[in-house]
Residue, then its C-alpha position, 0 to 999 in steps of 0.5 A: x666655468x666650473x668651480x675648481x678646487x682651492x689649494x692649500x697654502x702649501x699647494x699654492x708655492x708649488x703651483x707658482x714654482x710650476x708657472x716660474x719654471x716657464x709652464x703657465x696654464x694661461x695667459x701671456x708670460x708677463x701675466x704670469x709673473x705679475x701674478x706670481x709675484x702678487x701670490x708671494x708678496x700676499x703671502x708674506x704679508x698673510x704670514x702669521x707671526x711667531x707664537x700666534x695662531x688663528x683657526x682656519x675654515x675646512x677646505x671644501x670637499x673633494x668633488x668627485x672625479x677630480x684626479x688631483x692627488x692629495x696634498x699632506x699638510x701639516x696641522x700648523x699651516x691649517x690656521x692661514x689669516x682670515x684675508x688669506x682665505x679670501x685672496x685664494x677665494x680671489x685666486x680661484x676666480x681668476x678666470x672671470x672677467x666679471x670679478x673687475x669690481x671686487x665684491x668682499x666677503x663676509x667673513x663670518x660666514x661659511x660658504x659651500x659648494x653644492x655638488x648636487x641637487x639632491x636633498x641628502x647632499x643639502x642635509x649633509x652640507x647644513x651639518x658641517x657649516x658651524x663645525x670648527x676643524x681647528x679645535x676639532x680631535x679625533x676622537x678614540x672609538x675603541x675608548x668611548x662609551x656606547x650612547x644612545x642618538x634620538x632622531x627626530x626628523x620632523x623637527x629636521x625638516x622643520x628647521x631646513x623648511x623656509x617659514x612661509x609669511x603668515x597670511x593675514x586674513x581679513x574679517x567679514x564686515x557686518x551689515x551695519x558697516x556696509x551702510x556706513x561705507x555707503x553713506x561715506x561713499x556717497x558723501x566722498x562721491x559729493x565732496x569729489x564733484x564739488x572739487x572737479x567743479x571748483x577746479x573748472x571754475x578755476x580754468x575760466x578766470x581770466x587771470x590764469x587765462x592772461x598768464x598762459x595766452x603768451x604760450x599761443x603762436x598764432x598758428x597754433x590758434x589757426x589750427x585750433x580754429x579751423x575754417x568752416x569753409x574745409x571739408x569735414x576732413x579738413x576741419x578734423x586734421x586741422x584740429x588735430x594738428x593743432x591739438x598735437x602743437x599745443x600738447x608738445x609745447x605744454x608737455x615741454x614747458x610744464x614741470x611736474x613737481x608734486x603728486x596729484x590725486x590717488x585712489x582712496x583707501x580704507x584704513x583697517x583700524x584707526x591706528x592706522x589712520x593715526x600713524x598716516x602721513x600725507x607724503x611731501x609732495x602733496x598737491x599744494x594747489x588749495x585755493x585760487x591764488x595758487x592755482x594762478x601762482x602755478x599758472x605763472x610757472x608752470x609746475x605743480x602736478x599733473x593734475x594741476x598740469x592738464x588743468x591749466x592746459x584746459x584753461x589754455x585751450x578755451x583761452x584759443x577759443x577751443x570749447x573743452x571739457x575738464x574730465x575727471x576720473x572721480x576716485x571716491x572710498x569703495x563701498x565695496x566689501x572687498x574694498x581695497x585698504x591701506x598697506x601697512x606702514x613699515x617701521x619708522x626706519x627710512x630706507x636709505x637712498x639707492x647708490x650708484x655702482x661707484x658709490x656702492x663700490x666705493x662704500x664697500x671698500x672702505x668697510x673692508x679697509x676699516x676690518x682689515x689688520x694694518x700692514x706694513x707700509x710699502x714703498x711700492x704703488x698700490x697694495x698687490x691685495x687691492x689689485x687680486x682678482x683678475x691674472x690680466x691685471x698687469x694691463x689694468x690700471x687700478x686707481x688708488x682707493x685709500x680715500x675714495x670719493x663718492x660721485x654725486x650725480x646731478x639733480x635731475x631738471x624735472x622732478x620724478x614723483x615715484x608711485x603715482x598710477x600710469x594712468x591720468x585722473x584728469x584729462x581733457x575732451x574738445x568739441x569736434x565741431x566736423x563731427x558732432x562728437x568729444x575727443x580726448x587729449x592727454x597732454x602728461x600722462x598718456x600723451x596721445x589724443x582722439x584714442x578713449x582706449x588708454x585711460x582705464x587702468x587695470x585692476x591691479x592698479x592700486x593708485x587708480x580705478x575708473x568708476x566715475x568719470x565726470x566731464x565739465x564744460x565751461x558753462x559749468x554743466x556736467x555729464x557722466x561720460x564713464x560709458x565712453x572710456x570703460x571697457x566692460x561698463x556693465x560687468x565690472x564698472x557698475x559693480x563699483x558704482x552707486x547705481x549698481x545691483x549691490x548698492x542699489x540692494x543696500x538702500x533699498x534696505x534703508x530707505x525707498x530711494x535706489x542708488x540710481x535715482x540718488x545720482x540722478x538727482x545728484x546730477x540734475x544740479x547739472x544738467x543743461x536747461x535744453x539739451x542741445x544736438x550735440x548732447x542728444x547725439x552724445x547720449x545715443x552714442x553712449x547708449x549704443x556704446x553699452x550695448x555693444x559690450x559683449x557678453x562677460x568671457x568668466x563667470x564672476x562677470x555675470x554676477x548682476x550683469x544687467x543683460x545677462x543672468x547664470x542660473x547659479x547667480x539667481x537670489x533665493x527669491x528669482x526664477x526663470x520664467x518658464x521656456x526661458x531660451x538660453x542666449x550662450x554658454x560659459x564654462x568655469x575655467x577651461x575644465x569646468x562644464x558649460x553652463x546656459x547664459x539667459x536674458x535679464x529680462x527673463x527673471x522673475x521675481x517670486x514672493x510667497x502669499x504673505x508678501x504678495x497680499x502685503x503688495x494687495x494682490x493675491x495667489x489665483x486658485x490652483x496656481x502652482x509654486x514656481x519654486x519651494x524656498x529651504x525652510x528656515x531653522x526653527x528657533x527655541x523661544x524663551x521657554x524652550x519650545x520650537x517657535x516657527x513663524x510661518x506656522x500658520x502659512x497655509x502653504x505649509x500643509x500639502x493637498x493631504x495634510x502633511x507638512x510641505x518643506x520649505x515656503x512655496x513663491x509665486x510670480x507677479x502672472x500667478x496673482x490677481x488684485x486683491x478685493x477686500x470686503x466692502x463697508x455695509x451699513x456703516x460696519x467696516x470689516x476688520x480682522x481678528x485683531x480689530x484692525x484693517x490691513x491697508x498695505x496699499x490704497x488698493x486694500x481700502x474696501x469699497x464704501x469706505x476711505x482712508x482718513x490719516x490723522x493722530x487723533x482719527x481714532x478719537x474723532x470717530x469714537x466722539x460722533x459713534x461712528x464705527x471704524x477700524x484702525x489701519x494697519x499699514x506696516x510692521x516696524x522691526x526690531x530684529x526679528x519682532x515686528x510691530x504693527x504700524x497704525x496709521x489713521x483708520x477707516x471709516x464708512x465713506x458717508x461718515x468722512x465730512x463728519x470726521x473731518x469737521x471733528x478733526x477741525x473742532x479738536x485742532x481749535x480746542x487744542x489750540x485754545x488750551x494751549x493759549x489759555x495754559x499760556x494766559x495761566x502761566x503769565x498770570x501766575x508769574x505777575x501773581x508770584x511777584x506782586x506777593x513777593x513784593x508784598x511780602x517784602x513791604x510787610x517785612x521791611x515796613x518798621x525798618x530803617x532804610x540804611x538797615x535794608x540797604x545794610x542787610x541787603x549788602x551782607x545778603x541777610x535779607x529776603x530773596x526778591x521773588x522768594x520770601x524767607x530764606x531757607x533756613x527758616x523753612x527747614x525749622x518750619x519744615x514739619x510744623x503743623x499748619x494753622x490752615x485748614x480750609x485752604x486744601x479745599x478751595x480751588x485756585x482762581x483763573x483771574x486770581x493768579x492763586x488767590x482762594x475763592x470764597x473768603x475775604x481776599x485780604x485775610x486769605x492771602x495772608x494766611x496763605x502767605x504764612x503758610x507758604x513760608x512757614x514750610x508748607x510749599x510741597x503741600x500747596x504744589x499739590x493743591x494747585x494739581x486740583x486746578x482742573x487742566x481738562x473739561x469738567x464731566x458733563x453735570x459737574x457741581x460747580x461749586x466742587x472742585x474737580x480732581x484728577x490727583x488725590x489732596x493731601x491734608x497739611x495736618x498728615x505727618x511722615x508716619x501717615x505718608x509712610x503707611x500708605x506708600x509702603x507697598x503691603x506684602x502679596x498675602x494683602x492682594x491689591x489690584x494695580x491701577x494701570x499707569x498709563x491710565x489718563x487723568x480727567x473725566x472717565x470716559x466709562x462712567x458718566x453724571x446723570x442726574x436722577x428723576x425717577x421719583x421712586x429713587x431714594x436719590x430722586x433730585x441728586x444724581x448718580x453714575x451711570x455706565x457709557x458702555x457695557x462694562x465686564x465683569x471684574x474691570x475697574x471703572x475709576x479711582x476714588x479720589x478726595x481729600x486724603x486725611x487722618x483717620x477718625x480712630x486720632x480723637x480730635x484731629x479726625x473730627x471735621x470728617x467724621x460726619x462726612x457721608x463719602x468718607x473711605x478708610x485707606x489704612x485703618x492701620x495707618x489712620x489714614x482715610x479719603x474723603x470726597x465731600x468737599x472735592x473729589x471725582x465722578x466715584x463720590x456719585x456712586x449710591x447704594x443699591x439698597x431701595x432702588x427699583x428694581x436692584x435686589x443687589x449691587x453690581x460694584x463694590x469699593x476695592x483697595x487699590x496701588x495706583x502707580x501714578x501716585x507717590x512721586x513715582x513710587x505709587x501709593x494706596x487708594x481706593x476704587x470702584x470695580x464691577x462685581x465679578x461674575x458668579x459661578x451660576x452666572x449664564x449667557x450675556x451675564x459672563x461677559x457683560x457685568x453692567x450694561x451701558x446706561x444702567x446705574x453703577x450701585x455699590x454697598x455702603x456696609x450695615x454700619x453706614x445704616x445703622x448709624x443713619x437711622x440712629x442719627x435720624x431716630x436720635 
């Protein structure tokens, strides 16, 4: 019914007078006086008091072609009450039957009746709805002043659009995240299997299989264990009917109280996960006392439902299956999250209609003014709305009562998935074959089409489905319920294309071969007839899958390819026959459908040789791959690192765009060079690429050891590293080299060296283990001696008395602390013990002095503040062999030893790194202490030498010109320019100035290395000149960490005249290493002499 115009007040008394007069429009005349007396007695109740008013809303607008003349109102009858508004809006609507229920008003809020559709009329309307007519003048247009009005119509039309919700894109998640998500994934798809299998463990107890037996009527058994004398027909109907009675019987005496399992979310950020709470109804079945609990009374979820009837049909004797739709996290970049939690507000329950009529009316009688209290039945307010209302029976409402419905008898669990996560399969025996049933949710059996839910279901998504028997085998059955395994399922499973490219990134194992040995814990010893038919029926059942209806679906489908879906290193072989077509939508043009098995895939040259096949000759690339962006290097030139790729020039020289792949039919085994005459055939960097076994070269083998390396350069035998792979880092790879390659003749050799150094490693081992042990027993007995000297004219109760307060020595530490730091820098009366060596037998007892006297010396200066120096002195302890024809009665050194007479200003002066005017040469940190493996001690026969009888030092191989051969080590001492503290080394023939500044020098006479065996050219056959020299030296290694000056011995650098081998070759191996000692060596040699 159309909307009709509302009349004024003044309008509504003649409309009454008109219906007295016996001219109702409608309706019976006992309906028409009712309601006249209802409008009259309203408003008298509505009349505004003497002096009071109150504004009134604007009448609505003529509608055009309504006839009706207009009433003339006076301006003091345009301010009706606010309820007077709404019994004429009441009257107005007195033709709809639909208005019984009496719906209130807001009262604050303006409506309007729209006349049309259009948008000028719309404008029109939002201009009038805050204007106040009753406060509103005419105002005078003669008298006013012209203004200037500014439009902005954008803004307009900003205001009348409704603001659109903000849509909330999601940011792309990084590599890093996706092996994160997958390493999850697998461990959620592990902790999902223990729990199905748990549960199955659960449902054979014999405990929960007594408390549902009781359930069974003997025909149910009957029928669940059909005779094998039926047909096969007969067989199944009677396990069906049978299965059917039991479903019926459970469904009806099963509560479903709790909620059961859902699909795992991913949370967004972790405040999301920290505002999450687990609803209230969460599955409480945790442990095995509780599922017996729930078999007891029969409630709990709906998981814990099918459960149980599984435990209720293998007590009939029925062999089932507990199957489970595994709801593991997606690894998926797409991956579904959580939705986001709404305010801590709860919305409120949702009422009934009485309730929500009954809360309605008892706002509006709180707003409503008080009026006077008549003596008749019900308000004629309350009974406005309708002209039958004569004839209807309006209740009293002034204290309404709100109706409770009765609590339902089976809980309702709001925002679970109409789809079942657990269900069970029994064996038709008849037919070889498993069929499901679902007793809750779907409530069907023998049908595998119900139970994958779509894609829009956010609670459930079918991926794993795992089916468990009672012997606690598992299989995966998802085959047999999705409808589109390869184009969608798979996608979501770990033995996926996308999961499988993931791990290949990270480790060797495909995501298929990791579920596979997942499920080889459950797999059946000897697979019976039924798993072998089982398994030819999933089978078959994937390949009847027909081909994807979109394009999306081909996406890594394991049957069928889109040329557009091919990655940047696949192509179709050639003469590739299409299998079908598919468009993109219904305008989108055709595209072909290919076979699987028809792409290639396709690797340049490099990748192919790293494989150990090679390009034939004359192949042509099946594809040109986009070149890569060159990128700027550190110093601002294009860096490219293909470009030595010789696929980067064309046949006549120009530069191809882009990096050309071949197919594995385009390349041929690669052949290395063979070994010839025990050389193995290296690259420009000294190395053998070894990718494969196959690259080995003929004549050689693979020996893979740490130190191969080091047993082949002991027995001279020429080898090559292998080169097996590169370690990234970015962008930069590392070569890895593993093991190296040697002539094959030379391998029982090799591997016997092997043996010897695994022995010597081990007996080093043991005797550093012997050396600690007897340095601890050495450490103690002194304490103990120590003590006995301090405590020896000491009365017993004293040493008990200092022993309590704390003052006496420390057991295993002699004086105490404080007594060191004023001992800190005094000179020590000790100057023979930073030559002796530490005794292997002697656990720090000195060799070559009377044992008693040498130990107490050593004693005090232990404790008089000299720990530091003899830490340093045991380093000259000789921790690796000595060089072949080593005097034994010198000790060996790998670090320098300081003398106990330098002070803080000596160490200072050769710590302190000089300024770069003073060049020095750095010694290379990583340079090994011990015996130098390019010199060698060879004693000297030749009787023209001048050091025929003593020995020198000789080159073990050819050594270049400017490389340093070793450092000079010996005792660091004060300098001879100090007078008297200098005078013990100043006659000393190996004696070496570190800083003449500093005054402090080295000296090699009593200890030292291999460089104390360095002569002088002079008088040496055939030697006109040196061919080393003595050089200044910062050596790293030196100085607690921070290095310090040395001296060491170099080969002479090559001279401007030098020709052929003499640029490259300073000293040949087996020549002796000769230096110059200085003129002021021999002078003072001859004038000691001719003296």
């Amino acid at each position: 019914m159309g909307p009709r115009k509302r009349s004024t007040p003044g309008s509504a008394g003649r409309r009454s007078s008109r219906l007295a007069a016996g001219t109702p429009r409608e309706g019976p005349t006992t309906g028409a006086s009712i309601y006249r007396e209802m409008i009259q007695e309203a408003r008298a109740e509505n009349a505004p008091e003497e002096g009071t008013s109150s504004p009134e809303r604007p009448r609505k607008r003529k509608r055009p072609g309504d006839k009706a003349a207009p009433v003339e109102v006076p301006q003091a009858e345009l301010a009706p009450a606010t309820d007077a508004g709404e019994a004429e809006d009441d009257e107005d609507e007195d033709d709809e039957v639909e208005f019984e229920d009496v719906v209130i008003p807001m009262p604050t809020i303006q409506t309007i009746t729209r006349d049309s559709d259009d948008e000028d009329d719309e404008e029109e309307e939002v201009q009038f709805e805050d204007v106040d007519l009753g406060s509103l003048a005419v105002p005078d247009t003669n008298d006013s002043p012209s203004r200037e009005i500014t439009l902005n119509l954008s803004a307009q039309k900003a205001a009348m659009t409704t603001p659109r919700r903000a849509v909330e894109r999601r940011k792309a998640i990084t590599k890093s995240e996706k092996e994160r998500r997958f390493e999850v994934h697998k461990m959620h798809l592990l902790c999902l299997i223990s729990h199905v299998e748990r549960r199955n463990h659960w449902c054979n107890d014999t405990e929960v299989q007594d408390a549902l037996e009781p359930l069974l009527t003997g025909k149910m058994v009957k029928l669940l264990n059909p005779r094998s004398n039926l047909t096969q027909f007969g067989q199944t109907e009677s396990l069906k009917n049978g299965l059917q009675e039991a479903r019926a019987m459970f469904r009806g005496k099963f509560k479903i109280t709790e909620r059961g399992m859902k699909r795992a979310l991913w949370a967004e950020d972790e405040a999301q996960l920290k505002a999450y709470n687990l609803p209230e109804d969460i599955d409480s079945t945790l442990e095995k006392a509780h599922f017996i609990e729930a078999a007891k009374n029969l409630e709990g979820s709906r998981d814990v439902g099918v459960q149980l009837f599984c435990a209720l049909l293998r007590c009939a004797g029925v062999d089932a299956r507990l199957v489970c739709s595994l709801q593991p996290l997606s690894f998926a970049p797409n991956a579904p999250t959580m939705p986001k939690q709404r305010g801590t507000q709860s919305s409120p329950a949702k009422m009934s209609k009485a309730e929500v009529y009954a809360a309605a009316m008892a706002k509006y009688e709180a707003k409503r003014p008080e009026a006077p209290d008549l003596a008749s039945s019900s308000s004629p307010r309350r009974r406005l709305g309708h002209l039958h209302a004569a004839g209807y029976n309006v209740p009293s409402i002034s204290q309404p009562t709100v109706v409770t419905p009765p609590p339902p008898a089976t809980k309702k669990i709001r925002g679970e998935s109409p789809f079942p996560i657990y269900w069970i399969e029994v064996l038709d025996v008849a037919h070889q074959k498993w069929q499901p049933a679902d007793p809750l949710v779907k409530n069907t059996q023998f049908n595998t089409d119900v139970y994958e839910p779509p894609a829009s279901d956010r609670e459930n998504c079918m991926s794993y489905v795992i089916a468990f028997e009672p012997d606690g085998t598992a299989k995966d059955v998802t085959r047999r319920y999705a409808k589109a395994y390869n184009s969608k399922t798979r996608k979501m499973r770990i033995d996926g294309a996308f999961a499988n490219t993931i791990m290949s990134d990270t480790n060797d194992m495909t995501g298929e071969k990791w579920l596979r040995k997942v499920m080889r814990r459950y797999r059946k010893p000897s697979p019976t007839d039924v798993d072998q038919i089982e398994d030819t029926a999933l089978g078959a059942a994937e390949m009847r899958e027909p081909m994807p209806r979109n394009v999306a679906d081909f996406k890594d489908h394991p049957i069928y390819a889109l040329e557009r879906h091919l990655r940047r290193h696949e192509v179709l072989v050639p003469g590739a026959e299409r299998c079908g077509t598919v468009g993109a939508g219904s305008k989108g043009p055709l595209e072909n459908v290919y076979r699987r098995r028809d792409v290639r895939i396709a690797r340049s040259r490099d990748k192919w040789y790293r494989m150990g096949r090679e390009v034939k000759p004359g192949e042509e690339p099946v594809k040109m791959l986009p070149k890569r962006a060159r990128r700027k290097s550190r110093f601002g030139d294009d860096y490219d690192e293909e470009d030595d790729d010789p696929d980067k020039v064309g046949l006549f020289g120009d530069e191809i765009a882009g990096t050309p792949i071949y197919m594995f039919e385009q390349t041929e085994l690669y052949h290395p060079p063979p070994v010839v005459d025990g050389k193995v055939p290296k690259n420009k960097f000294g190395n053998l690429d070894v990718y494969v076994p196959s690259m080995i070269p003929p004549g050689g083998v693979h020996i893979v050891h740490d130190r191969a390396r080091e047993a082949a350069f002991i027995l001279g035998i020429d080898y090559a590293p292998a080169l097996t792979g590169f370690q990234f880092k970015g962008r930069q790879g590392t070569a890895v080299l593993t093991g190296v390659i040697i002539p094959q003749e030379c391998e029982d050799g090799v591997r016997a060296a092997l043996r010897g150094l695994a022995h010597l490693d081990a007996e080093r081992a043991e005797e550093l283990r012997s050396r600690q042990a007897l340095r601890m027993w050495s450490r103690l007995l002194k304490a103990l001696r120590i003590r006995e000297r301090i405590f020896a004219n000491v009365d017993p109760d004293e040493e008990a008395e200092a022993e309590e307060r704390g003052q006496g020595l420390d057991k295993g530490k002699g004086v105490a602390d404080d007594e060191n730091i004023e001992m800190e820098d005094a000179p020590s009366d000790v100057s023979e013990e930073i030559y002796m060596v530490e005794d292997d037998e002697g656990g720090g007892f000195l060799v070559g002095r009377e044992r008693e006297r040498e130990s107490e010396r050593r004693y005090l200066w232990l404790w008089g503040g000299a720990r530091d120096k003899l830490r340093t002195a045991r380093k000259c302890k000789p921790s690796q062999p000595l060089p072949k024809n080593w005097p034994q009665h010198i000790p060996y050194l790998t670090y320098p030893l300081y003398s106990p007479k330098l002070t803080k200003h000596h160490f200072q002066s050769i710590r302190t790194r000089p300024p770069p005017s003073e060049e020095l040469a750095d010694v290379p940190r990583d340079l090994k202490p011990g015996p130098c493996p390019l010199a060698r001690i060879t004693p000297i026969t030749d009787p023209r030498h001048p050091a025929c009888g003593q020995s020198g030092l000789y080159a073990a191989r050819d050594l270049r010109p400017g490389e340093l051969i070793l450092p000079y080590l010996g005792e660091v001492h004060v300098g001879n320019t100090s007078g008297e503290a200098g005078g013990e080394h100043a006659d000393s023939d190996y004696d070496l100035w570190l800083d003449h500044g500093g005054d402090v020098a080295v000296d090699a006479a009593r200890t030292g290395n291999e460089a104390r065996f360095v002569n002088d050219y002079r008088g040496v056959p055939g030697k006109e000149r040196p061919n080393a020299e003595f050089r200044a030296v910062w050596d790293p290694r030196f100085g607690s960490g921070a290095g310090e000056r040395g001296m060491a011995v170099f080969v002479l650098p090559a001279g401007k005249k030098a020709t052929g081998k003499a640029r490259s070759v300073g000293i040949a191996k087996g020549e002796e290493i000769l230096v110059s000692y200085g003129k002021g060596f021999w002078e003072r040699r001859r004038a000691e002499e001719t003296g």
